[in-house]
N, C-alpha and C positions, 0 to 999 in steps of 0.2 A: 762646730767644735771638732769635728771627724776629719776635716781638713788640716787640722793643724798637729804639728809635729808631737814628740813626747815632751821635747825639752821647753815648747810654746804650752804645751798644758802646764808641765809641771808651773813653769812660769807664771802663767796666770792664777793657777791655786794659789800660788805661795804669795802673789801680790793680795789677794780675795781675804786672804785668813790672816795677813798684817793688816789689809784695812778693819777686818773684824775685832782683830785683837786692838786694832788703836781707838777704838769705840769702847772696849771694855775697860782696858789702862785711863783712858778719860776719865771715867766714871769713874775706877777705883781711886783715881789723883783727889776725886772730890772727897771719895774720904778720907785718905791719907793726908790729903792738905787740910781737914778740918773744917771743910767748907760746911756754912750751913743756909737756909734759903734766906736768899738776897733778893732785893730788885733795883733796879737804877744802876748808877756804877759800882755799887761793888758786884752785884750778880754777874757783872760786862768783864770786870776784873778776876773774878774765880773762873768763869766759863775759857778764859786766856791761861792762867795759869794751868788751869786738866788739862787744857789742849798740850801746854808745853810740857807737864809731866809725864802725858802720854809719850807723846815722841822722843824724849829724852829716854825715858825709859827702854821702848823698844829699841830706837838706833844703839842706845848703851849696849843691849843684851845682843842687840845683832854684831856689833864690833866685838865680844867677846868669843863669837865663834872661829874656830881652827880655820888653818890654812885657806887653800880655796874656796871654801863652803863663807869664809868671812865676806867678803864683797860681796856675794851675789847677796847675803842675808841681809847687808848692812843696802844696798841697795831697793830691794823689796821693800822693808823695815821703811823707808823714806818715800817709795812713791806707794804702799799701803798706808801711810797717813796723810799722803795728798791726795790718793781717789776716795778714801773715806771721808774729806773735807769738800774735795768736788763734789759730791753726793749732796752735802748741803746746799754747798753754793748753786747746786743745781736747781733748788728751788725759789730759787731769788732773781734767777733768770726766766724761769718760766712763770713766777709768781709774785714775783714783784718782790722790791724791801721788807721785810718785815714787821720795821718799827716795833723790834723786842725791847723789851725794859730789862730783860732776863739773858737771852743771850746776843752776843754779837752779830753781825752777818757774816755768814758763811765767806763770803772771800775775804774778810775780813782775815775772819779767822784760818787762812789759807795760806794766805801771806806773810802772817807773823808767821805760822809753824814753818814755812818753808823757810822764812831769812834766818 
């Protein structure tokens, strides 16, 4: 990390703490959407919608910031919820499918956030 410039740290923070917050926004989507413990497909179908509350929500807050500071936010904002979703998927590569009844697979759920 001593290698890398201010503007490569700062960048990396600000990618690190939208993948953190799009873990927390998930979760709070599951209460705000009302969700309660599921299995089978609706649990498949709640765990898709937090995914997409999350992101919507941060992308939303990060296009509401000024001038300059709007792009770089709305961009972090976007690929902080695809290395929080790689993080999953990461374990499905190294650990096989899951065969959750509860939630999706991680690239699953990667691909919808990202289209």
């Amino acid at each position: 990390l001593q290698t890398l410039s201010e503007d490569e740290q700062m960048l990396g923070k600000g990618v690190y703490r939208f993948a953190q917050a799009w873990i927390l926004f998930h979760e709070l989507g599951h209460i705000k959407l009302g969700h309660t413990y599921q299995q089978g497909f609706p649990s498949l179908q709640q765990e898709k919608e937090a995914d997409g509350f999350a992101a919507d929500w941060m992308v939303e807050a990060a296009s509401d910031s000024r001038g300059d500071k709007r792009d770089g936010d709305r961009l972090c904002a976007i690929v902080g919820a695809a290395v929080a979703l790689v993080w999953v998927t990461i374990f499905n590569v190294f650990f096989g499918r899951s065969e959750s009844d509860t939630h999706p697979e991680g690239y699953d759920r990667l691909f919808q956030v990202l289209d």
